[in-house]
C-alpha positions in Angstrom: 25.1 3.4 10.6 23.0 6.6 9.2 19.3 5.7 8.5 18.8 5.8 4.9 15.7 5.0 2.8 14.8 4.1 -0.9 11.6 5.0 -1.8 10.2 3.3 -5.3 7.4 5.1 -7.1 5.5 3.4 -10.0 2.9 4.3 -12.9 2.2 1.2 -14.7 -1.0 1.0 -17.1 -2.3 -2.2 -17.0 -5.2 -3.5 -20.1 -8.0 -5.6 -19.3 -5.9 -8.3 -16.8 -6.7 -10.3 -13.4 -3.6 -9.8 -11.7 -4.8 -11.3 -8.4 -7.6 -12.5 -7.3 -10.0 -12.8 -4.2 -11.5 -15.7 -2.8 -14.3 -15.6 -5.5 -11.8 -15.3 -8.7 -12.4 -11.8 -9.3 -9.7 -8.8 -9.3 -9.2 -7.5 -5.9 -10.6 -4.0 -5.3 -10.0 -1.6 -2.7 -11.9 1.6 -1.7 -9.9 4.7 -1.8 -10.9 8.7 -1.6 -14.6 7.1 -1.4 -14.7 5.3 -4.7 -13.4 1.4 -5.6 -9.9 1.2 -6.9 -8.4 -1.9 -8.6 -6.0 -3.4 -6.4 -2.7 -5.8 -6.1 -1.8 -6.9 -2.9 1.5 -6.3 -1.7 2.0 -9.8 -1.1 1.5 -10.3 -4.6 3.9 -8.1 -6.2 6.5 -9.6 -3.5 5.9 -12.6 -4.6 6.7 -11.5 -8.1 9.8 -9.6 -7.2 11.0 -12.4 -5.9 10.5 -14.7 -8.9 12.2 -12.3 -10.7 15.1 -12.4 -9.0 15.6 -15.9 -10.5 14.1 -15.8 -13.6 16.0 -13.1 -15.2 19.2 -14.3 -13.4 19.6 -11.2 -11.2 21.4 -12.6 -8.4 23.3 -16.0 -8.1 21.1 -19.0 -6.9 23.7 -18.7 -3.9 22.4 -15.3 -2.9 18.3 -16.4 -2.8 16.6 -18.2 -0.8 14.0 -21.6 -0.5 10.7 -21.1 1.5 9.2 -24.4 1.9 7.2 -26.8 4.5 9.4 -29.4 3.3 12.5 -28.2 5.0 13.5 -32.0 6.2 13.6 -33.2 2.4 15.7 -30.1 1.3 18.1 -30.4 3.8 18.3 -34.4 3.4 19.0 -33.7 -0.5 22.2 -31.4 0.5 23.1 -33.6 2.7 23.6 -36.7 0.3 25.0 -34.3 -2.6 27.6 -33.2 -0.4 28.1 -36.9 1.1 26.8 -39.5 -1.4 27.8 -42.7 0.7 25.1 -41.5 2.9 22.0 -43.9 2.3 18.5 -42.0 1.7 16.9 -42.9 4.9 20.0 -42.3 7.0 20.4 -38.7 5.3 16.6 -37.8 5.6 17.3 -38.5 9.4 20.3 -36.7 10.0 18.4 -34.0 8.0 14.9 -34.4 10.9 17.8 -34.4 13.5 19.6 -31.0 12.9 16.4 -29.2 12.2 15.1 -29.8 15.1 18.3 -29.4 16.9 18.0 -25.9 15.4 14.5 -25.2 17.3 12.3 -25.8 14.1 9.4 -28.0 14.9 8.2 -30.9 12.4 5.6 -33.8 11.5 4.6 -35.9 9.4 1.5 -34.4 7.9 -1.6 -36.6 8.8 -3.2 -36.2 5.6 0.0 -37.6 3.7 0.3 -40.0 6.4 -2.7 -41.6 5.9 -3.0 -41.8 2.3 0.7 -43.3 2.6 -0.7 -46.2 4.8 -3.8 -46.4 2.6 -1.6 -47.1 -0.2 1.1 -49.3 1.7 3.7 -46.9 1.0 6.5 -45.7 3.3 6.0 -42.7 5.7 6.9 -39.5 4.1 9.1 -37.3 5.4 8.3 -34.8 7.9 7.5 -31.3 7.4 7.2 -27.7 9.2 4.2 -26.7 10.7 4.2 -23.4 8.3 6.3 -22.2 5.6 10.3 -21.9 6.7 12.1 -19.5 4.8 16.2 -20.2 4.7 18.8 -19.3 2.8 21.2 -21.5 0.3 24.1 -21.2 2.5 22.4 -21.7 5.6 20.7 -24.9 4.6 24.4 -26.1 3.4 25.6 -25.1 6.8 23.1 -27.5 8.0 23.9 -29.9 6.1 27.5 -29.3 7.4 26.6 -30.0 10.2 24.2 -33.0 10.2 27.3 -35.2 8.2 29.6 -34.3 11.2 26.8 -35.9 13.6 26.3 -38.8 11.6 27.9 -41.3 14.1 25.5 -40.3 16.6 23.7 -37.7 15.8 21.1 -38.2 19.0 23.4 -37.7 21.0 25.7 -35.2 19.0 22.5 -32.8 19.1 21.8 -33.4 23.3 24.7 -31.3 23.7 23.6 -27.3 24.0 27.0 -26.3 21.8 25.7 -28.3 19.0 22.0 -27.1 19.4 23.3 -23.7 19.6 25.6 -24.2 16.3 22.2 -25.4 14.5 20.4 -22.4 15.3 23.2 -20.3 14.7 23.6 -22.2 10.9 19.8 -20.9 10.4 20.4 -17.4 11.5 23.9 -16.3 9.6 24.6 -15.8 6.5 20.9 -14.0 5.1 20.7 -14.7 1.5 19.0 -11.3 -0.2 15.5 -12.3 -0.5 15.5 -12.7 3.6 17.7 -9.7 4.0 15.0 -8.0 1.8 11.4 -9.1 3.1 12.1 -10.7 6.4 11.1 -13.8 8.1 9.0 -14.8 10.8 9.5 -18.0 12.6 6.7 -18.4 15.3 8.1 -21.1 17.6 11.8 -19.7 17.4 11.5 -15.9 17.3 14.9 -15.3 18.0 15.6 -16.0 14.2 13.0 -14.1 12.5 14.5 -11.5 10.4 12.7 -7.7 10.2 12.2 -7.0 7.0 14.3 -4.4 5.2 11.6 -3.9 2.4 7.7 -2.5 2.7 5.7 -2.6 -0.1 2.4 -0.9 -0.5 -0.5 -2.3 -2.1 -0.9 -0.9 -5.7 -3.8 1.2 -6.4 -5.4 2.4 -9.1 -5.2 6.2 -9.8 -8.8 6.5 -11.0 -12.5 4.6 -10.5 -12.7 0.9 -11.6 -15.1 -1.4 -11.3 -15.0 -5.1 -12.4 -15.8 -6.5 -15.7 -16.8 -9.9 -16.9 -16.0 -11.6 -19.9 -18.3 -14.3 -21.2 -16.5 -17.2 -23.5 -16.9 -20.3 -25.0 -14.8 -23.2 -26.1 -15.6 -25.7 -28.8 -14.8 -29.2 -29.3 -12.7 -29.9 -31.8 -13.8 -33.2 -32.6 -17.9 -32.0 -33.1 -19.5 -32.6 -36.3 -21.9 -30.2 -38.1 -24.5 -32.3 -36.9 -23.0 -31.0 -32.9 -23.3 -28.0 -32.9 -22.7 -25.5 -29.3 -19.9 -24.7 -27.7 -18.1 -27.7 -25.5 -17.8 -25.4 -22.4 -19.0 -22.0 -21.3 -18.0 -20.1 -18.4 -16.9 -16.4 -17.1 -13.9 -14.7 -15.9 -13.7 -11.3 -13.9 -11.1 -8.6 -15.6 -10.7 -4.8 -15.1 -8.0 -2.4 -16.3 -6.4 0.6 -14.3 -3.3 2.7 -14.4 -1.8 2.0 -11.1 0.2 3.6 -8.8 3.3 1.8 -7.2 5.2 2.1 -4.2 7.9 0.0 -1.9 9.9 1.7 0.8 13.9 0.1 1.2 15.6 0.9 4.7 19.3 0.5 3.7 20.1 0.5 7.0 18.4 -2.5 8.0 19.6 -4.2 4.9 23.1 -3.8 5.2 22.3 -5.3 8.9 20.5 -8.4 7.8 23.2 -9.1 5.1 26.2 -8.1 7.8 29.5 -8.9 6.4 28.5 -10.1 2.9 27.7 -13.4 1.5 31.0 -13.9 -0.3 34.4 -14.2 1.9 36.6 -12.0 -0.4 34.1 -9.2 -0.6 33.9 -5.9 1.1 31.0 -4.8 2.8 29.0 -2.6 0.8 29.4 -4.8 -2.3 26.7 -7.6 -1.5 24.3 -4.2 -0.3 24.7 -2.7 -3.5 24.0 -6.1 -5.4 20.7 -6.4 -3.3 20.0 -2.7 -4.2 19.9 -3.3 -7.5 18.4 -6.2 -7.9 15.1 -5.2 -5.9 14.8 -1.7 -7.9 14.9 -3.5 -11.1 12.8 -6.6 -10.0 10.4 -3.9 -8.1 10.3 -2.3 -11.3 10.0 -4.6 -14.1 8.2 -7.5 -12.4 4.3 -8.6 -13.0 2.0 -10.7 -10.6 0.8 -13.5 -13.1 -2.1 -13.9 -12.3 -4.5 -14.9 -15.4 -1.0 -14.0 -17.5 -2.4 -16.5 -20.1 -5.8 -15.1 -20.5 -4.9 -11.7 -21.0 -1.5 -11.4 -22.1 -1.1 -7.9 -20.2 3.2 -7.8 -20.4 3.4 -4.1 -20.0 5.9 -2.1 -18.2 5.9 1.0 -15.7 5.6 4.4 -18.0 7.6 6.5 -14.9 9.2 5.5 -12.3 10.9 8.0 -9.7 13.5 7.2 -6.9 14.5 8.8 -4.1 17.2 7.9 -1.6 16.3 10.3 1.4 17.9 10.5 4.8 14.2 11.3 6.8 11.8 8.7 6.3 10.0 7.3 3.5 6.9 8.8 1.9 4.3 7.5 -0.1 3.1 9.9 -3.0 -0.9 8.0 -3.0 -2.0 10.8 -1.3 -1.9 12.5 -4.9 -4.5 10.1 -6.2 -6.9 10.7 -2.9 -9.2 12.6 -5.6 -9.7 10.0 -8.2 -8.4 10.8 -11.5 -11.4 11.2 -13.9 -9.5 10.7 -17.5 -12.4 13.3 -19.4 -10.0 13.2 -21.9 -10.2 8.9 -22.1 -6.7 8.5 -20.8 -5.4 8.5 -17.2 -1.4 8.3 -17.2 -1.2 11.8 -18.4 -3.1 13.2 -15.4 -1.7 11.2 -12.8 1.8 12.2 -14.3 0.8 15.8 -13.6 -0.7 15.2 -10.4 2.7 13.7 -9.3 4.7 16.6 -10.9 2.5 18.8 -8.7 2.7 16.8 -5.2 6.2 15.5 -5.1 7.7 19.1 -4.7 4.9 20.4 -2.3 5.1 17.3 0.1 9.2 17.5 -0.4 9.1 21.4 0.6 6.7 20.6 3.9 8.7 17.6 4.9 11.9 16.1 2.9 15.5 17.6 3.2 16.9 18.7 -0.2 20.2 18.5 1.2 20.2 14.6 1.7 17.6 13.4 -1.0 18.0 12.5 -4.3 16.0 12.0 -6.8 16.2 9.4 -10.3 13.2 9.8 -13.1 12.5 7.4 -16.0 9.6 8.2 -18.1 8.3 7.1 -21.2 6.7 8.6 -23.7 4.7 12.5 -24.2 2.4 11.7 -21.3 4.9 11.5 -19.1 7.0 14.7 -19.6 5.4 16.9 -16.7 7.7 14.7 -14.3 11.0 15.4 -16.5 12.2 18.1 -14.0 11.3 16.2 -10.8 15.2 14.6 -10.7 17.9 13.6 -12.6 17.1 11.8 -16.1 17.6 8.4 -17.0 17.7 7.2 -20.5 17.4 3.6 -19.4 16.4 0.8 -16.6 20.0 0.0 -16.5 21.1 3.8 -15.8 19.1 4.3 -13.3 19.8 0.8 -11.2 23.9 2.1 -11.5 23.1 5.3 -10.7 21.2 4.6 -7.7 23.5 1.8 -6.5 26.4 4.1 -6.5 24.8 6.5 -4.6 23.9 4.0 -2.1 27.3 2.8 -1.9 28.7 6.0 -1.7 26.2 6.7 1.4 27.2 3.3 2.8 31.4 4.5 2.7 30.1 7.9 4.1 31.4 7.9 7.9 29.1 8.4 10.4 
């Protein structure tokens, strides 16, 4: 298959917020063209994109994925829905059985065990050494599996076929979120998954340094003869325009998915689906940090896409000179500084003849990017728009 990349580009304005925080509580920063930036780590925004995926019902629970230490109690809970004569205890060790059969390695954790025994309660259940990241169909297939070993399943699992189906069961069948940003399984690296998705750490387009903001609480239940405030304390907040970015080998999705999650479908149909769903999510998600503090719901005011044949390019360069907003605003000149790169960094090193390019801007501030690609009026335009043209790229013979 032809190498084919998405490349995401963001300008969100963001009021006074903590999306995520560093070890001290305060928004992360970053220094960038020699002065601090606000910053969200990319792990953040994954996370959110993620969540997304769920919350707003994007893709089916069947296509998404569980990441959990507690791999041994998932599996044991499929197990007994799909076979409910299955006691608890014999289905939480069929479920220790075929995990490890599959090369994943598991104990119970000392803390838990202790406090267990302090308490005179049973030993919980075992659990991964890190977080194990499998999908919905792959944890039924184990499941499968464990119920046929049930008669023996210490000796059903000594025989290399049956290891070799369990690790097999863990390593088919990619739900979208591990087609999407990977996995990485330490102890059995013949499963990990490269990720399909890179996403850059969002920046801010212009100078920011932290703020703090002093509060109070009172009690409700003080007199007039009690008077103060029941608690004091601080919280760390800035606000920056920020820019953006995630890169989306097509490629190497269509590999990790490989035939489709569904039997009756064709090929490109579950890429497409995974397409979409990550440019929207990408797009429309929020890190939630502090979400309750701040309130800060706002939305990207332009977004640009470009599905390009070379390889993907970041725009941040644009931003190396910090945007000074003289004028009290900064999404206007970071729109104009984007107008003014993207064709100049295109000319030196894209191909117009295999890229193209999706806008969606809103509002006056905005309009110096309207003739950087084609128009869309809405989110749901432009996620069609660009999974047909990545399904017509996909049906494109090599």
């Amino acid at each position: 298959m032809n190498r084919f990349y998405l490349d995401v580009h963001a300008l969100q304005t963001v009021p006074p917020s903590n999306l995520n925080r560093d070890d001290t509580g305060a928004p992360k920063t970053a220094t960038y063209g020699g002065v601090p930036r606000a910053r969200v780590s990319s792990q953040a925004w994954k996370r959110a994109t993620r969540a997304y995926f769920k919350d707003e019902q994007l893709l089916d629970p069947s296509e998404l994925g569980v990441r959990t230490k507690k791999i041994v109690e998932v599996v044991a809970a499929r197990i007994t829905a799909a076979d409910p004569a299955l006691e608890a205890a014999r289905a939480e060790q069929l479920a220790a059985d075929v995990v490890q059969a599959a090369g994943l390695k598991i104990e119970v954790p000392k803390r838990k065990a202790e406090a267990a025994k302090k308490n005179g309660e049973p030993e919980p259940l075992p659990e991964a050494k890190y977080l194990m990241f499998l999908s919905s169909r792959q944890l039924d297939s184990l499941a499968a599996l464990a119920i046929e070993s049930a008669a023996d399943s210490k000796a059903f699992f000594k025989e290399k076929a049956n290891k070799d189906r369990a690790k097999a069961h863990a390593d088919t069948r990619h739900s979208v979120d591990i087609a999407l940003f990977g996995r990485m399984v330490a102890d059995v690296t013949d499963i990990n998954v490269d990720a399909a998705v890179q996403v850059a750490h969002a920046i801010s387009v212009h100078r920011v340094d932290n703020e703090s903001d002093y509060y109070t609480a009172v009690d409700d239940e003080n007199n007039d003869d009690e008077p103060g405030a029941g608690m004091i304390g601080t919280v760390d907040f800035n606000s920056a325009t920020l820019y953006r970015y995630a890169a989306l080998g097509v490629h190497q999705l269509a590999e990790n998915l490989g035939q489709g999650l569904r039997e009756d479908e064709s090929r490109t149909t579950p890429v497409r689906r995974a397409v979409e769903a990550f440019v929207r999510s990408f797009v429309e998600s929020l890190p939630q940090g502090k979400i309750n503090t701040f309130g800060n719901h706002t939305l990207p005011e332009a977004v640009i896409v470009k599905l390009r044949t070379t390889r993907p390019i970041s725009f941040v360069a644009a931003f190396e000179e910090a945007v000074r907003g003289d004028q009290g605003g900064h999404l206007r000149e970071a729109a104009e500084r984007l107008a003014e790169y993207i064709p100049d960094i295109e000319r030196a090193y894209g191909d117009d003849t295999s890229t193209l390019t999706w806008v969606l801007r809103v509002g006056p501030n905005t309009h110096k990017l309207s003739g950087i690609g084609i128009e869309a009026d809405n989110i749901s335009d432009l996620v069609a728009a660009v999974g047909q043209a990545v399904t017509d790229r996909l049906d494109t013979p090599a």
